[in-house]
C-alpha positions in Angstrom: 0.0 0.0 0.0 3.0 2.4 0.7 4.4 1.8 -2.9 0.9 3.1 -4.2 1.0 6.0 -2.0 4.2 7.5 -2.6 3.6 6.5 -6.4 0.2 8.6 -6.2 1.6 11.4 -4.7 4.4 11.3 -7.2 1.8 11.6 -9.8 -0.1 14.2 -8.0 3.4 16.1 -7.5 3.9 15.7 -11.4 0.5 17.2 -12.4 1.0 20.3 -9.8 4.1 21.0 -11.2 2.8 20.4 -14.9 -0.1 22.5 -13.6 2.3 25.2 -12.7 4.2 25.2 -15.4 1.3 25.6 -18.0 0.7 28.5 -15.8 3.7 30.3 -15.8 3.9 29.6 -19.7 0.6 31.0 -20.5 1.3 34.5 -18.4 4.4 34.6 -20.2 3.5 33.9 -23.5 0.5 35.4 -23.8 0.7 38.7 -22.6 -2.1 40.2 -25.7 -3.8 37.1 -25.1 -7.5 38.2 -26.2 -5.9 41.8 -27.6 -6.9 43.5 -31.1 -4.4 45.2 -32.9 -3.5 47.1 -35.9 0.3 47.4 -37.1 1.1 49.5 -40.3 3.8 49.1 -42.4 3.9 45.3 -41.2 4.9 43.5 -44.4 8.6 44.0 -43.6 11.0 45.3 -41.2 10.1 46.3 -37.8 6.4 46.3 -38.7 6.8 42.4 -39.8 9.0 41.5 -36.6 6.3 43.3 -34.3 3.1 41.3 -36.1 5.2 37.9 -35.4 5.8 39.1 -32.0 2.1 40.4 -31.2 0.4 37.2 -32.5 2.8 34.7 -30.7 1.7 36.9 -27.5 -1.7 35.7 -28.5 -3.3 38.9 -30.2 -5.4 39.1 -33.2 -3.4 40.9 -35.9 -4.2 43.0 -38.5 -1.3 43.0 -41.3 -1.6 46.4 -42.9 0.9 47.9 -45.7 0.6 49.2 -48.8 2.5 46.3 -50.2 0.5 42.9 -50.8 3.7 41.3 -49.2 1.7 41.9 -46.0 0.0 38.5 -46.7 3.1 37.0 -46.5 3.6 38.2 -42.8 -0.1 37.0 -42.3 0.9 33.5 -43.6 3.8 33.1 -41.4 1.6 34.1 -38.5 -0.8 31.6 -39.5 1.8 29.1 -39.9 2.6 29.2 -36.3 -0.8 29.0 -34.8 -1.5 32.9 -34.4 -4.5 34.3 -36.0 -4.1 37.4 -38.1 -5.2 39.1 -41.4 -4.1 41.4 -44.0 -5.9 45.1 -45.3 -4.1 47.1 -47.9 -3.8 50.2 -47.0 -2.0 53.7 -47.6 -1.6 55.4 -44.2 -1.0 58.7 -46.1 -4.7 58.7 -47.0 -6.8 59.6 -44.0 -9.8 58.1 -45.7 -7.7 54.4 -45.6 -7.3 54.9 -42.0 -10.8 55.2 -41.2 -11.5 51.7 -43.4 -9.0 50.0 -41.6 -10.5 51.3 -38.3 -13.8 50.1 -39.3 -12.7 46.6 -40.9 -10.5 45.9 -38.1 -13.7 46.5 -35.7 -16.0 44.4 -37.7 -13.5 41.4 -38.1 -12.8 40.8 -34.3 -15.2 43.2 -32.9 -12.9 45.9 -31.1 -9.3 47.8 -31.1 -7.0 47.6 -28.4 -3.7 48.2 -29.6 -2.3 50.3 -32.9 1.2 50.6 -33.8 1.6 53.4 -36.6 5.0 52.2 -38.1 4.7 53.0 -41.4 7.5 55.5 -42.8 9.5 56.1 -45.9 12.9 57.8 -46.0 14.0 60.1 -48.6 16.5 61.4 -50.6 19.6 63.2 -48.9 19.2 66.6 -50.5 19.6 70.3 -48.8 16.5 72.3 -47.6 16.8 74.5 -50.2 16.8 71.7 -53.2 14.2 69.2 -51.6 11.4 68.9 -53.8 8.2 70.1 -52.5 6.5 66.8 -54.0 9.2 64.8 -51.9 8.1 66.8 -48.8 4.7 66.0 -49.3 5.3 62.7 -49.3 7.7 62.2 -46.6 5.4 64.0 -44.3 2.0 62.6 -46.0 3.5 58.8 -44.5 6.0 59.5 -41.8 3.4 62.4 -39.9 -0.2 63.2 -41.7 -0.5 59.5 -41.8 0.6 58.5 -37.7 -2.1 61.7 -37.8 -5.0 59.9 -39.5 -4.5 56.9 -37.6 -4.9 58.3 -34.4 -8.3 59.9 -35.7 -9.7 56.8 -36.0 -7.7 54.3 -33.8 -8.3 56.6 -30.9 -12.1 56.1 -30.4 -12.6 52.6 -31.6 -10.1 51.5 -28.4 -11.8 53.6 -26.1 -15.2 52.1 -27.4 -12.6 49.1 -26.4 -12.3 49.9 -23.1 -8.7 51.6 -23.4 -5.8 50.1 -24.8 -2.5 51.3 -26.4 -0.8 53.1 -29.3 2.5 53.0 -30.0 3.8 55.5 -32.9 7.0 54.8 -34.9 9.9 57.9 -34.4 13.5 58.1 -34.6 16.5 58.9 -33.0 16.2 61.9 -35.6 12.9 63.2 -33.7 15.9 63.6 -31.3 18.5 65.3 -33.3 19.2 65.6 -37.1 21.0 63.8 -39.7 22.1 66.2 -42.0 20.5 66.6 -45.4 17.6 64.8 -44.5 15.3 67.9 -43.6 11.9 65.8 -44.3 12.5 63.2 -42.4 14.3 64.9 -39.9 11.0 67.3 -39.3 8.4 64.1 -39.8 9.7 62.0 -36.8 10.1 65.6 -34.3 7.2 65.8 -35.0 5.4 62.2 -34.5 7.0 62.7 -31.0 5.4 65.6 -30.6 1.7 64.5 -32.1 2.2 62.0 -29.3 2.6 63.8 -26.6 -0.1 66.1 -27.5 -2.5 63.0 -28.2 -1.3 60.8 -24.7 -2.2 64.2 -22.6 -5.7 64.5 -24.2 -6.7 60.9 -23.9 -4.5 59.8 -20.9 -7.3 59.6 -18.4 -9.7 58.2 -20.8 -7.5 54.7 -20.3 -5.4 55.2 -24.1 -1.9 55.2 -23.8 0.2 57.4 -26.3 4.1 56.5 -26.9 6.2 57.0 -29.6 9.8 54.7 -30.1 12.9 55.8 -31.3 14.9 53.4 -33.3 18.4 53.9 -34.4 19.6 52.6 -37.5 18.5 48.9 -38.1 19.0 45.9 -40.3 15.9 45.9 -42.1 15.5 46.6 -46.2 15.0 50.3 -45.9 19.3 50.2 -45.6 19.3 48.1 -48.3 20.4 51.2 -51.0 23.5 51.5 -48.5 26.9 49.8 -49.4 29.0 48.0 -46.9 31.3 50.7 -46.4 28.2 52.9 -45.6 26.8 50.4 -43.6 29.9 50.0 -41.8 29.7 54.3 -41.2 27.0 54.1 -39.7 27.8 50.8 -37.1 30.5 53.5 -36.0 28.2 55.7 -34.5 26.5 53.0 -32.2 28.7 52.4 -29.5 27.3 48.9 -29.1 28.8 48.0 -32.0 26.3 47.2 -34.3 23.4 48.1 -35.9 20.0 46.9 -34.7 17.5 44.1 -35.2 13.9 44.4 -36.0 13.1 42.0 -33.6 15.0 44.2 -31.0 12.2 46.8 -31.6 9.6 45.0 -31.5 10.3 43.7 -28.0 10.0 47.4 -26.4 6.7 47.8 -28.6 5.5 44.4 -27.3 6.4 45.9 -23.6 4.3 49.3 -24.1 1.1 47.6 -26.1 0.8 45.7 -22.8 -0.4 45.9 -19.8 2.9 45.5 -18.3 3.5 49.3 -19.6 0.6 50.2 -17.6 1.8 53.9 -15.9 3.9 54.6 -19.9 2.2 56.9 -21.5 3.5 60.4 -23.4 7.3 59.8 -23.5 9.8 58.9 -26.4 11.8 55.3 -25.6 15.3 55.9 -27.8 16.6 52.0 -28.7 19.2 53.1 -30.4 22.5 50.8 -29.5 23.9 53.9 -27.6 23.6 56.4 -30.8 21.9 59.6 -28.6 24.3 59.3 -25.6 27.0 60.4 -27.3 
């Protein structure tokens, strides 16, 4: 009779500690568990990385990009057991943002996250040579469009119950690369459009930040030769240039609750490039 005790109480020791650690796994792995959210620019890049991230933290995800490759993103999401889907559209058009809004809304039936990371870079040209047509661009995506998304996202995740929104910058919404006078102005100012937004809608349970990335290995350096590339791993003192997936983590971290008292400020991840 012994042996069957202390083998039942091995047993029960077993499933208490299985117990346990199904537990622990599903806190840490599913920190958006039952979460909505919206990531532009998400068919590559940091936007891509984040979706991954989001859905294996158990969100729904909506794919958006102007680029159909966002499917691809959605397929690999799929592929892994996360549920996603993908909406075309241009970010630059406030008229997009409100569709996506809406079809986001009437796919999983609310918004509680939005990550407004679709940008463009431009041209390095002088102030004085810099197309207005390029201006209107660069601005259109990088500011007018984190803008319109906010319009829309805003209500739909206080209809939600609150929720967070996490808007793409730079570390030149910080200081200035030189020749870049677009893009220099877009991301100042999507720092600034989140502040204003996070102090208007604070205490109505929506939390406003804005990240800062350095310079990271994703196809938007892809124009740059080694040597260039090499230039610019200079003036990170870590060494290195960064990985998408290395954003994504702090954007995971302020979309959840975990980030629960974050709201109006600028997070820099930037391998050391602003300290200097």
């Amino acid at each position: 009779m012994s042996g069957l005790w202390h083998k039942a109480k091995q047993q029960e020791t077993f499933e208490d500690e299985s117990c346990s650690i199904n537990t622990l796994k599903k806190y840490i792995m599913n920190i958006l568990n039952g979460k909505v959210a919206i990531i532009t620019g998400a068919a590559s890049g940091i936007g891509k990385a984040t979706a991954l991230l989001f859905a294996k933290e158990g969100a729904k995800v909506v794919v958006s990009d102007i680029s159909e490759k966002g499917n691809d993103t959605v397929s690999e999401i799929i592929k892994a057991g996360g549920e996603a889907i993908f909406i075309k559209a241009d970010t630059a058009k406030v008229e997009e943002n409100e569709k996506l809004v809406q079809q986001t809304v009437a796919q999983y039936g609310a918004l509680h996250i939005a990550f407004n990371n679709a940008g463009v870079a431009s041209p390095p040209m002088d102030t004085t040579e810099f197309s207005v047509e390029e201006w209107n661009k660069v601005i259109g995506i990088n500011l007018s469009g984190v803008f319109f998304g906010l319009k829309y996202q805003i209500p739909a995740i206080i209809a939600a119950g609150g929720g967070s929104i996490i808007n793409t910058a730079s570390i030149m919404g910080a200081v200035a690369q030189l020749n870049q006078v677009a893009y220099n102005t877009s991301k100042h100012g999507v720092i600034g459009l989140t502040k204003s937004a996070a102090l208007e809608f604070s205490s109505k349970k929506v939390r406003i930040n804005a990240v800062g990335p350095g310079f990271i290995n994703t196809p938007i350096l892809d124009f740059l030769s080694e040597d260039e590339k090499n230039a610019l791993i200079e003036k990170h003192p870590i060494g290195r240039l960064g990985e998408a997936e290395e954003v994504a983590e702090i954007v995971l971290w302020l979309a959840s609750d975990k980030a629960s008292f974050a709201t109006g400020t600028y997070y820099p991840i930037d391998g050391g490039y602003l300290a200097q």
